[in-house]
C-alpha positions as CSV (number, residue, x, y, z in Angstrom):
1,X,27.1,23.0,-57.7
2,X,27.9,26.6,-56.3
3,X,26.2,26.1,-53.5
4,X,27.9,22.7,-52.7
5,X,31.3,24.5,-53.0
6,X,30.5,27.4,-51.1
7,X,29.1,24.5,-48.1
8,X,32.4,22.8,-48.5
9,X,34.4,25.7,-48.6
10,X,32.9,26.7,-45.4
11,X,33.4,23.8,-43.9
12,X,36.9,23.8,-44.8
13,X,37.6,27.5,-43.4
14,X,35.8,26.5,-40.2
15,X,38.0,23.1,-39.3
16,X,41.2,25.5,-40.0
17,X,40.3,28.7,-38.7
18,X,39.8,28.3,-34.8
19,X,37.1,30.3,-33.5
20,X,38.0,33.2,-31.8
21,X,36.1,35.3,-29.2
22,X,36.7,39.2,-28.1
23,X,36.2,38.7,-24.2
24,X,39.6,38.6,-22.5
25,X,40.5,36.5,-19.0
26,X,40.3,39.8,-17.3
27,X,36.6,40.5,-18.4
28,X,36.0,36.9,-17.5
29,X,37.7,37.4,-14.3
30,X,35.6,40.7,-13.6
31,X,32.2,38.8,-14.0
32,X,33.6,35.9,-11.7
33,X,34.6,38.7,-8.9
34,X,31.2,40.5,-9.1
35,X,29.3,36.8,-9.0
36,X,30.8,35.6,-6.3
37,X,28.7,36.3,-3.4
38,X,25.6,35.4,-5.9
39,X,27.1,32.1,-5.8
40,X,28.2,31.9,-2.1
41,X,24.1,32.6,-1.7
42,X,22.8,30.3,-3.9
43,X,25.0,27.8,-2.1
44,X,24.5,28.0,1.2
45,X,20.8,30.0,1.4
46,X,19.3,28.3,-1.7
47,X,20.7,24.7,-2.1
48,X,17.3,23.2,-2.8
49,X,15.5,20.1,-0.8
50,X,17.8,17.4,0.3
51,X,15.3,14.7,-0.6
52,X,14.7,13.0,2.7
53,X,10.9,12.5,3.9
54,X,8.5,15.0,4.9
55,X,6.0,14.0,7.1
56,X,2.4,14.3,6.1
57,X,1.1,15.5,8.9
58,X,2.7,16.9,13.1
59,X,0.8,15.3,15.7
60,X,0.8,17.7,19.2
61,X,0.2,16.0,22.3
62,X,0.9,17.4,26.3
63,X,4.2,16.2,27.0
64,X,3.6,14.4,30.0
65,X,1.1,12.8,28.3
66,X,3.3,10.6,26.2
67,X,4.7,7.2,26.5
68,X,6.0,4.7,23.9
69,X,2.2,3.0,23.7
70,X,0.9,6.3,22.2
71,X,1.4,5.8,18.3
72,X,-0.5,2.6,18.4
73,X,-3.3,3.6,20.8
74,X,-3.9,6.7,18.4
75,X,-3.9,3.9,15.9
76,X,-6.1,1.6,17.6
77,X,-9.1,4.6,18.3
78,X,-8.7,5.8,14.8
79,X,-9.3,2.6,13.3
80,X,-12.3,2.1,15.9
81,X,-13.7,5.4,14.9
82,X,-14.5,4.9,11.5
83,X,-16.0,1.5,11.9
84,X,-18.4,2.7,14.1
85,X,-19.2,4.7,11.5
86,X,-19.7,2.6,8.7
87,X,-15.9,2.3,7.5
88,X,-12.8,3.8,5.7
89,X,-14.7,3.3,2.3
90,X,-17.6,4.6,3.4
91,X,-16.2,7.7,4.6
92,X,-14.1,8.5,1.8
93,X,-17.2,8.5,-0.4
94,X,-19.0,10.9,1.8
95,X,-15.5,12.8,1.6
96,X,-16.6,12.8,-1.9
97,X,-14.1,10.6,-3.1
98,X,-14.9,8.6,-6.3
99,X,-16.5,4.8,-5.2
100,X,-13.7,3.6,-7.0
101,X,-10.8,4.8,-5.7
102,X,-12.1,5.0,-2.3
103,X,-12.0,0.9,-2.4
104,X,-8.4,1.1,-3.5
105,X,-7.2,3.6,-0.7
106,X,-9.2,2.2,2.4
107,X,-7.1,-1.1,2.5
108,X,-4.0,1.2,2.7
109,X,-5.5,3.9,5.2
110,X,-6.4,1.1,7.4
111,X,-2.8,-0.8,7.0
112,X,-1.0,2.8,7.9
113,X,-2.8,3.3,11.1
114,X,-1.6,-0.2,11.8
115,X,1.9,0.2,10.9
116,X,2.7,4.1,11.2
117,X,-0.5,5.6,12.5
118,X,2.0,8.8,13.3
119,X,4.5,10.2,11.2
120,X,5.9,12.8,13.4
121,X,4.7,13.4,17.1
122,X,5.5,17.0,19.0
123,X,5.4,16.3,22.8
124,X,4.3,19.5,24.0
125,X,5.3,22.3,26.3
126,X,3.4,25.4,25.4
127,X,0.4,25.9,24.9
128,X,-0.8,22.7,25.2
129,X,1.3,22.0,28.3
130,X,1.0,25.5,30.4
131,X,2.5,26.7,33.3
132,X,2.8,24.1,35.9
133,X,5.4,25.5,38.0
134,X,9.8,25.1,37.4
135,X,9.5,21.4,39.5
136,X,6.9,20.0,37.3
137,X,8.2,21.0,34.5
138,X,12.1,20.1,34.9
139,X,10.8,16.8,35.8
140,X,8.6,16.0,33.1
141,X,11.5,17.5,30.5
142,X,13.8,14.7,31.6
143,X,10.6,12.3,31.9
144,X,9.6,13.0,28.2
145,X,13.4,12.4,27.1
146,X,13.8,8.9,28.6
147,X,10.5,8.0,26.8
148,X,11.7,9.3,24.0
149,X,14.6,7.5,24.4
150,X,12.5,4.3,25.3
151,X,10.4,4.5,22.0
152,X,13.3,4.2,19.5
153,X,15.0,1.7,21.3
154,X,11.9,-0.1,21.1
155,X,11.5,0.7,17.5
156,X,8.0,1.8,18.1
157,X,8.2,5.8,17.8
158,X,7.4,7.7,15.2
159,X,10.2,8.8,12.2
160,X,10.0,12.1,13.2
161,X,9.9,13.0,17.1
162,X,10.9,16.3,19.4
163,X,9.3,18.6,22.0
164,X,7.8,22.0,21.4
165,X,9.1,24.2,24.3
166,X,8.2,27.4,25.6
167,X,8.4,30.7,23.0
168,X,11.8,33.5,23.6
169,X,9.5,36.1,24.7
170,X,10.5,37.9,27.6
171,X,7.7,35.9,30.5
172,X,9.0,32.5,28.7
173,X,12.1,32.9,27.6
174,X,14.1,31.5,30.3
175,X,11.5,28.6,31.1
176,X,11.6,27.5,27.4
177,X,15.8,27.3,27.1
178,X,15.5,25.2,30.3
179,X,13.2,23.0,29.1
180,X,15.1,22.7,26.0
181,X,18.4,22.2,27.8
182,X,16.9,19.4,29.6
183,X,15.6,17.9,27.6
184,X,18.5,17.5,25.3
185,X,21.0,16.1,28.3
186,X,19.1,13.9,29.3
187,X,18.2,12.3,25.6
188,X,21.6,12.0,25.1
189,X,22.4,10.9,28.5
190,X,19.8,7.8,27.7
191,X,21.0,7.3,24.1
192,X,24.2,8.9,24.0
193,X,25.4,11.4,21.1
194,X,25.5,8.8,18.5
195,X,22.0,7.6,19.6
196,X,19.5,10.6,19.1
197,X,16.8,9.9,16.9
198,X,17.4,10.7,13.5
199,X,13.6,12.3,13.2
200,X,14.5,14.5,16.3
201,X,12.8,17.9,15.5
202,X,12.8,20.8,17.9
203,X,10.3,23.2,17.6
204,X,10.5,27.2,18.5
205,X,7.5,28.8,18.6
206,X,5.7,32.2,18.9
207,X,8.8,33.8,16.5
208,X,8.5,37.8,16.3
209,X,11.9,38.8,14.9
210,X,15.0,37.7,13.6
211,X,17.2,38.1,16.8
212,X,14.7,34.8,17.9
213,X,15.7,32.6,15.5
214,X,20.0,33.7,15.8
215,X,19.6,33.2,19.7
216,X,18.4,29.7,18.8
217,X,20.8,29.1,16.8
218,X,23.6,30.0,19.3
219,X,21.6,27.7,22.0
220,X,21.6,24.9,20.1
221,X,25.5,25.5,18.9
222,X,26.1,25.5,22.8
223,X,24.1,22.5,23.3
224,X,25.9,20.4,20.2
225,X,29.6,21.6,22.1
226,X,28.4,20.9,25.7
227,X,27.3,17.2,24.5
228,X,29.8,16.3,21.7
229,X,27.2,16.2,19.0
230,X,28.5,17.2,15.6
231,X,28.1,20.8,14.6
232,X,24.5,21.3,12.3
233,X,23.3,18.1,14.0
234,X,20.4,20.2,16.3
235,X,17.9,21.4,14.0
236,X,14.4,23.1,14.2
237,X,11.1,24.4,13.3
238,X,10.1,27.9,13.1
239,X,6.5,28.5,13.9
240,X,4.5,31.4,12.6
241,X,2.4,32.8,14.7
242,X,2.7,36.4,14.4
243,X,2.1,39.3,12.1
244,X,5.4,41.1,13.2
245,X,7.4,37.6,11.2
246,X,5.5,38.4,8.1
247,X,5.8,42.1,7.7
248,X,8.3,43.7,10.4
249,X,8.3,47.2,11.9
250,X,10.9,48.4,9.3
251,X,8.7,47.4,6.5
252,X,10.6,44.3,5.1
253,X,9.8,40.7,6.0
254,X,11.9,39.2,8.6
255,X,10.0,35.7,7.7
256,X,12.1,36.0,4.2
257,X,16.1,36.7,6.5
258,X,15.5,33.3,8.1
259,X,17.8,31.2,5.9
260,X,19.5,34.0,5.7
261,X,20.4,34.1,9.2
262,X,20.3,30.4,10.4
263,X,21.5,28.7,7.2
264,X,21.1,24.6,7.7
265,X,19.3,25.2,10.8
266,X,15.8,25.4,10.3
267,X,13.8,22.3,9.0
268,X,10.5,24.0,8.4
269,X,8.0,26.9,8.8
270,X,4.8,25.7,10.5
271,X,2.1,27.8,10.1
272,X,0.0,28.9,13.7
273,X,-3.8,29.5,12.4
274,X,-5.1,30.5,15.6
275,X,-2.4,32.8,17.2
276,X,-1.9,34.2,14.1
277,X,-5.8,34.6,13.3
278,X,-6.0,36.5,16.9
279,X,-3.1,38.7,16.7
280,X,-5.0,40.1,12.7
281,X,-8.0,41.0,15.3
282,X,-9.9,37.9,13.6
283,X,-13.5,37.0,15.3
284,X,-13.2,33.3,16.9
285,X,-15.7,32.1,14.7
286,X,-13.9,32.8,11.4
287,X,-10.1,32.0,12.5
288,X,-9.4,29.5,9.9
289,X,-6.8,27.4,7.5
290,X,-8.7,29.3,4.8
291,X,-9.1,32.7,6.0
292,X,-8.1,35.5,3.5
293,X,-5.4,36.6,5.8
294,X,-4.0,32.6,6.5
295,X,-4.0,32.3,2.8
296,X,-2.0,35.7,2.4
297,X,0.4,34.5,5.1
298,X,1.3,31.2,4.0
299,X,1.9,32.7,0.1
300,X,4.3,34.9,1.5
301,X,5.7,32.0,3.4
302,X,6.2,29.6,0.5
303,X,7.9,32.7,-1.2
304,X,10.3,33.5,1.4
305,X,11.6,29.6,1.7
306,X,11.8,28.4,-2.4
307,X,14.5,27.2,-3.2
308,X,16.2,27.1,0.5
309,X,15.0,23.5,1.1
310,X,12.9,24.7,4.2
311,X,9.3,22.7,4.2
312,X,6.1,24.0,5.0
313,X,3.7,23.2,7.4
314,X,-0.1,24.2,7.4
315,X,-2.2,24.5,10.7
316,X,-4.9,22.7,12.0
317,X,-8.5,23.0,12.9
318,X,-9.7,22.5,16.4
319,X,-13.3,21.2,15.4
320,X,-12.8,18.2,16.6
321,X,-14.6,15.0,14.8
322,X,-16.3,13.7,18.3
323,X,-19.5,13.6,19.2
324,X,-22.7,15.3,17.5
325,X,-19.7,17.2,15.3
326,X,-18.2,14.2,14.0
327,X,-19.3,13.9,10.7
328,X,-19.1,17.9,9.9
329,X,-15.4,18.0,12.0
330,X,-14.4,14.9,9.6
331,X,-15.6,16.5,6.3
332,X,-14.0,19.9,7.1
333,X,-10.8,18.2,7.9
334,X,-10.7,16.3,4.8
335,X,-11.5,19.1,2.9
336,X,-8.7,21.3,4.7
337,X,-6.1,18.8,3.8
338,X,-6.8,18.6,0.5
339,X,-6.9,22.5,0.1
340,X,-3.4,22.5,1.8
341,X,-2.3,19.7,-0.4
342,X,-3.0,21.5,-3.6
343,X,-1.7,24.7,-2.5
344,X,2.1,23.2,-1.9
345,X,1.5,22.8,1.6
346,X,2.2,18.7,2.0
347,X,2.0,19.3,6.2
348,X,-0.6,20.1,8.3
349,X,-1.3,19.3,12.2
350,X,-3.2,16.6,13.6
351,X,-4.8,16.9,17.5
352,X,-6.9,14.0,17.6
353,X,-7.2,10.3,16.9
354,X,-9.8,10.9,14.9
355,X,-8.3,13.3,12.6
356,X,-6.0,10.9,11.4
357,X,-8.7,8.5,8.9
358,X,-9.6,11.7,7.2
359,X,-5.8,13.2,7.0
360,X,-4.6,10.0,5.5
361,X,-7.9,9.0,3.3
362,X,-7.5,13.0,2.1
363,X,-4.3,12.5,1.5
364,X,-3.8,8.9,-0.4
365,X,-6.9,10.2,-2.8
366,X,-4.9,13.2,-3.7
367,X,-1.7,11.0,-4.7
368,X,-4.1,8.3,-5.8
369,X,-6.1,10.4,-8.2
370,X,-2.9,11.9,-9.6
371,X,-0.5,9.0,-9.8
372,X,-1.7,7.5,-13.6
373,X,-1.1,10.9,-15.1
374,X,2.2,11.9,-13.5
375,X,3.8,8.1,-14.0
376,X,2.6,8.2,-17.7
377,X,4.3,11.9,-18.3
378,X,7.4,10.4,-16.3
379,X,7.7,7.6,-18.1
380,X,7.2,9.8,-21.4
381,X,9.9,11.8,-20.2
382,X,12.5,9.3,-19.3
383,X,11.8,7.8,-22.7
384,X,11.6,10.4,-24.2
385,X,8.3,9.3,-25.8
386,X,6.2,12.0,-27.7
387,X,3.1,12.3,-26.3
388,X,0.7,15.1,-25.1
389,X,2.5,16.8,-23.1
390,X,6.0,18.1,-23.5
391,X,7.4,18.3,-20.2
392,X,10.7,20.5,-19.3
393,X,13.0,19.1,-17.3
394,X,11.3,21.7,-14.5
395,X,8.1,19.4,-14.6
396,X,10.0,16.6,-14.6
397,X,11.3,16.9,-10.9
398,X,7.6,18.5,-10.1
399,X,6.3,15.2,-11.3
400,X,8.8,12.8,-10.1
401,X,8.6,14.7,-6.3
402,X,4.8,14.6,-6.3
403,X,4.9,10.7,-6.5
404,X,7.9,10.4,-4.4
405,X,6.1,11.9,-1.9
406,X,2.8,9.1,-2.5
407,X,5.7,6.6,-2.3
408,X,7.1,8.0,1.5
409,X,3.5,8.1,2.9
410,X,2.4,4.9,1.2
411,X,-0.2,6.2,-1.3
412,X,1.9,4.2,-4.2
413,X,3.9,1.1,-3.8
414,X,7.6,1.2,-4.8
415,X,7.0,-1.5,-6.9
416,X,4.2,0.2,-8.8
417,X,6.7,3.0,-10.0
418,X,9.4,0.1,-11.0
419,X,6.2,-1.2,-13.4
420,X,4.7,2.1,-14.4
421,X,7.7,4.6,-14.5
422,X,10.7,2.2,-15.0
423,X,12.9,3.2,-12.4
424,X,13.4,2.6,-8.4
425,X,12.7,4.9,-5.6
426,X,16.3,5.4,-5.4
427,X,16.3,6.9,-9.5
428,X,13.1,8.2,-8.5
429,X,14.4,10.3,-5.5
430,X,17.5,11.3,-7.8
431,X,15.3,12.3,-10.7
432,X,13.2,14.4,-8.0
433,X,16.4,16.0,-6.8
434,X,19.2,16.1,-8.9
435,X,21.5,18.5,-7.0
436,X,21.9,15.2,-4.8
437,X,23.8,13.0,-7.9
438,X,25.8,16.0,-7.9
439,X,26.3,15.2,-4.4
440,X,27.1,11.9,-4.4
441,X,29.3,12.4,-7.4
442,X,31.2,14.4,-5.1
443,X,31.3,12.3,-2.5
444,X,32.9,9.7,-4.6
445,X,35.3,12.0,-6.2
446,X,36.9,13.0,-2.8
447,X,36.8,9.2,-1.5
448,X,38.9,8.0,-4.4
């Protein structure tokens, strides 16, 4: 009984009394003042992915090698490759992919180099281009835009498309902005503004400092007001190719300032094995994806972009699966993809037809082999079923981006996540990325 009236008595004192704290406005105001540039940073440096695709994999071919046929041919001798060689689900087994599974991801493999045998394609004007003399070059930079230009119109290029030019060193520098400039006027000449691809990816390579990256921006701000494209519509890739971007002569990393100094600008870091690899004094023989000093670069790189909604790219190998190498060159590959794949690296390059069976057999077994569990958890979550694991909300975008990401390179159908999770790509996307509800809530607000 006492205890009963001291409960109600509480609960009496508590619905009269109203609850009173000792901070003021002005100590609340104080905290506000000194947060304030925390916020403008996590803003504007860190505003997290914005959910649209990644592609699996960058394809790099010499520019002036490319036309609109080039997707499918790559297609065409991929498929050929493999069943000269006994098949898709014969190779993923001697990938060392379960029998199983590799009969359930061979129809898709071969169905993707039918359909979208390349995700995103870099026409090429470094190193796999050269120096062919100012002529040449101007010519084939307008030549690669109008086929470009040709491709989409013809809805047969890639969703992700662009040119790698020249690097902003010194002997380069000037060759590479022409390129660039070129390359842009004439794209929009052939599409017009409103027309560029929406995959167009520009890529800057051979970055040392900083003051690289800021000149690119301000060349690309130039470009957008010379051609009447909207401001932020130019983007680009950074590549990482040398130490000096990793650790700088002052002792900090200039790879960490990059969203820092080019916020909304840069789409992704791709990492350079072989530049880099040289430039660390590393014999040819052991310049590698794997490499203890790749490995150490690429941490640091997934360090300095978390958060800011830059991707990540790996490298590539250059043992090529032809000839007498092919069956090593294809089980290295596949085993190189799958490393980058569970190291948070979802990107890697691609330099040969052949290369693309094992990237996308790799690649649908990883998604494959983790889909049941993640779509069970999901679905647990969402529910909000007990169940053997107690996911935070954390683990619950982890999970939901990791089969987003099977969805957009066709490793899961979107209408096994309607049956298995209970909820669309869309919800799925959402749940992935919340920060874009917040978005869209926005949005609406201001159009009402």
């Amino acid at each position: 009984m006492v205890d009963s009236e001291v409960a109600g008595g509480q609960g009496a004192a508590s619905d009269a009394a109203p609850l009173r704290t000792a901070l003021t406005a002005a100590d609340l105001d104080r905290v506000e003042a000194r947060l304030a540039d925390t916020d403008e940073l996590l803003a504007t440096v860190y505003p997290g992915d914005d959910g649209s695709r990644q592609p699996v994999h960058t394809v790099y071919v010499p520019a002036d090698t490319f036309t609109p046929e080039l997707p499918a041919a790559w297609g065409r001798a991929a498929e050929e490759s493999v069943t000269a060689d006994g098949g898709f689900e014969a190779l993923a087994v001697r990938m060392g992919v379960d029998p199983a599974l590799a009969a359930r991801i061979a129809p898709r493999v071969r169905e993707k180099l039918a359909r979208e045998p390349i995700e995103d394609l870099r026409l090429d004007f470094e190193d796999g281009y050269g120096d062919r003399g100012d002529e040449i070059e101007d010519a084939d930079a307008v030549r690669a835009a109008e086929q470009v230009a040709a491709a989409v119109a013809a809805g047969v290029a890639p969703p992700f498309i662009g040119i790698r030019f020249k690097c902003f060193e010194a002997p380069t520098r000037a060759r590479g902005i022409r390129t660039l400039d070129l390359f842009i006027g004439a794209l929009v000449a052939r599409s017009g503004a409103a027309g560029l691809p929406d995959g167009l990816v520009l890529t800057l390579p051979k970055v040392t400092t900083v003051a690289q990256v800021e000149a690119m921006v301000d060349l690309v701000t130039a470009l957008e007001r010379a051609h009447g494209l909207p401001e932020g519509r130019l983007r680009f890739e950074v590549q990482v190719e040398t130490p000096q971007l990793i650790l700088g002569a002052d002792g900090t990393s200039p790879v960490a300032q990059l969203a820092v100094a080019a916020p909304g600008r840069i789409t992704a870091l791709h990492y350079g094995t072989y530049d880099y690899s040289a430039s660390l004094q590393i014999a040819a023989r052991y310049q590698s994806m794997e490499h203890p000093v790749a490995d150490l670069a690429k941490e640091i790189m997934q360090l300095a972009v978390a958060g800011t909604g830059i991707r990540l790219s790996d490298g590539s190998t250059n043992i090529l699966p032809i000839g007498d190498r092919t069956e090593e060159a294809w089980r290295l590959h596949a085993r190189l993809v799958r490393r980058s794949l569970e190291r948070g690296f979802y990107q890697g390059w691609d330099l040969h037809p052949h290369q693309l069976p094992t990237r996308y057999l790799a690649t649908y077994a990883f998604y494959r082999e983790g889909y049941p569990e993640a779509s069970v958890r999901l679905r647990n979550y969402l529910e909000r079923t007990a169940g053997a694991v107690l996911d935070e909300p954390a683990t619950a975008r982890a999970l939901a981006d990791f089969v987003l990401r099977g969805v957009e390179c066709g490793a899961v159908g979107e209408t096994e996540i309607v049956a298995d999770i209970g909820i669309d790509r869309r919800a799925l996307t959402v749940l992935a990325h919340p920060k874009l509800a917040n978005v869209a809530q926005a949005a609406g607000a201001a159009d009402a």
